[in-house]
N, C-alpha and C positions, 0 to 999 in steps of 0.2 A: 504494500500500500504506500503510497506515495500524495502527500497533502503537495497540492501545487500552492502558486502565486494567487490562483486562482480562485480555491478554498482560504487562502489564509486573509486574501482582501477581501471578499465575502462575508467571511466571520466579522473583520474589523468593522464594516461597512453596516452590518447589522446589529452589531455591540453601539455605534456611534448613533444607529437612528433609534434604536431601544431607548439607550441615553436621554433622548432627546425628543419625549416620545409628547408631551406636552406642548410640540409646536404642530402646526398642523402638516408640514412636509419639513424634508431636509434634504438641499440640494447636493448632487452630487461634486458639484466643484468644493462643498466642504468639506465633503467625507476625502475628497482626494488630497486637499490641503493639511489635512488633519493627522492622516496616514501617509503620506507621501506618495502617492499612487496616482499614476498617468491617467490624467481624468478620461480623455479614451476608452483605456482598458476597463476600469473602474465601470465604466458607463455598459460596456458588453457583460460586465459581469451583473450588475442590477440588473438589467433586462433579462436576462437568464435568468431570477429569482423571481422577477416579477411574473413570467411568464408562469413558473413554476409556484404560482399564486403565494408565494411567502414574502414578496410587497406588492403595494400599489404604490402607482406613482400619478402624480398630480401636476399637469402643462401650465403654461404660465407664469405670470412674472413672482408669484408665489409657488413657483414647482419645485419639484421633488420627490423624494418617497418618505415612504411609510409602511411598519409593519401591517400588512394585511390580517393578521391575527396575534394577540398576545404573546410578547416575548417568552411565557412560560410554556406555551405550546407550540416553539418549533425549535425541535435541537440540532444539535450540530453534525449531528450524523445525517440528517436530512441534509440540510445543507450543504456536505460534502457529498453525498451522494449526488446530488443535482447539480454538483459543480463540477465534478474529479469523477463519477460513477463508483465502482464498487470498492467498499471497506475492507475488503480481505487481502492479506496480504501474498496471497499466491491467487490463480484462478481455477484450481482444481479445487477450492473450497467456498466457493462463490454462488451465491443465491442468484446473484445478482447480475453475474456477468462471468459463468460458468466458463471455464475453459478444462478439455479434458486434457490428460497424460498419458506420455508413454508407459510410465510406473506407477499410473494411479493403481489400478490394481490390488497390487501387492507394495506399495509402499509404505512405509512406517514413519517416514516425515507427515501424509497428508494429517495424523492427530494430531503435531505440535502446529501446522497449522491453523487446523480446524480450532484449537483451541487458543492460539493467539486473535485468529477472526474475532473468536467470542469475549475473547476481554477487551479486544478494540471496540469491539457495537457494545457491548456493556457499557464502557463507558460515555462513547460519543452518543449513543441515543436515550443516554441517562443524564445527558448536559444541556440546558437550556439555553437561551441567548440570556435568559435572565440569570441565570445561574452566574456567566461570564462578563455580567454587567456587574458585580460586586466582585472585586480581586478579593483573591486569599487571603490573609495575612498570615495562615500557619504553610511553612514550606513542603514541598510536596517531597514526601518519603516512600521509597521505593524499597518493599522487602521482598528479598530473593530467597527461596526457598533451596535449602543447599538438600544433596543427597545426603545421607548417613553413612558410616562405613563403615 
């Protein structure tokens, strides 16, 4: 699995209109000002979401966008699905955008896959915009589970 430019201005872009959810739209020349991102690009990637109904966008000398539904009900696994396509980090374990193998079969990698997929979508589709509109303040800990011997 691979988060592009793609997914990661996306996320921002909807972290900043979450933000700012009290105005009636938020142009994209600020979201690109805001994050650095080529309003251009920026601008093919909102349409992309928009299209994929998780904004609306609003013409005019007051345009912009807006979440089309509360930030608590669109996560980020959506999000990178409709921007990047599938969450699995190989495509022989892919709901999504299946791809077969020559050693699917009999291979014994396809569980540490299968099983890394599912703690990637555990988590991305367990994350809100709103979730990400409040930073952490405790640091994020990563425990490794060691073999025994």
């Amino acid at each position: 699995m691979n988060i592009s430019t793609k997914s990661e201005y996306g996320l921002r872009a909807l972290i900043h209109i979450a933000g700012n959810s009290g105005r009636e739209a938020v142009p994209a020349r600020e979201i690109s000002q805001r994050w650095h991102v080529p309003v251009k690009y920026l601008e093919q990637i909102l349409k992309t979401l928009r299209e994929a109904r998780i904004l609306e966008s609003q013409v005019g000398m007051r345009g912009g966008y807006r979440l089309a539904r509360p930030a608590t009900l669109i996560t980020a696994g959506e999000v990178i699905r409709v921007l990047d396509g599938r969450l699995s980090p190989i495509g022989c374990v892919s709901t999504y955008d299946y791809e077969s193998c020559e050693f699917e079969p009999a291979c014994g990698l396809k569980t540490l896959w299968a099983r890394t997929r599912a703690a990637i979508i555990g988590v991305l589709d367990q994350t809100t915009i709103a979730d990400l509109c409040i930073p952490s303040k405790q640091p994020m800990l990563v425990v490794l589970k060691t073999a025994s011997k």
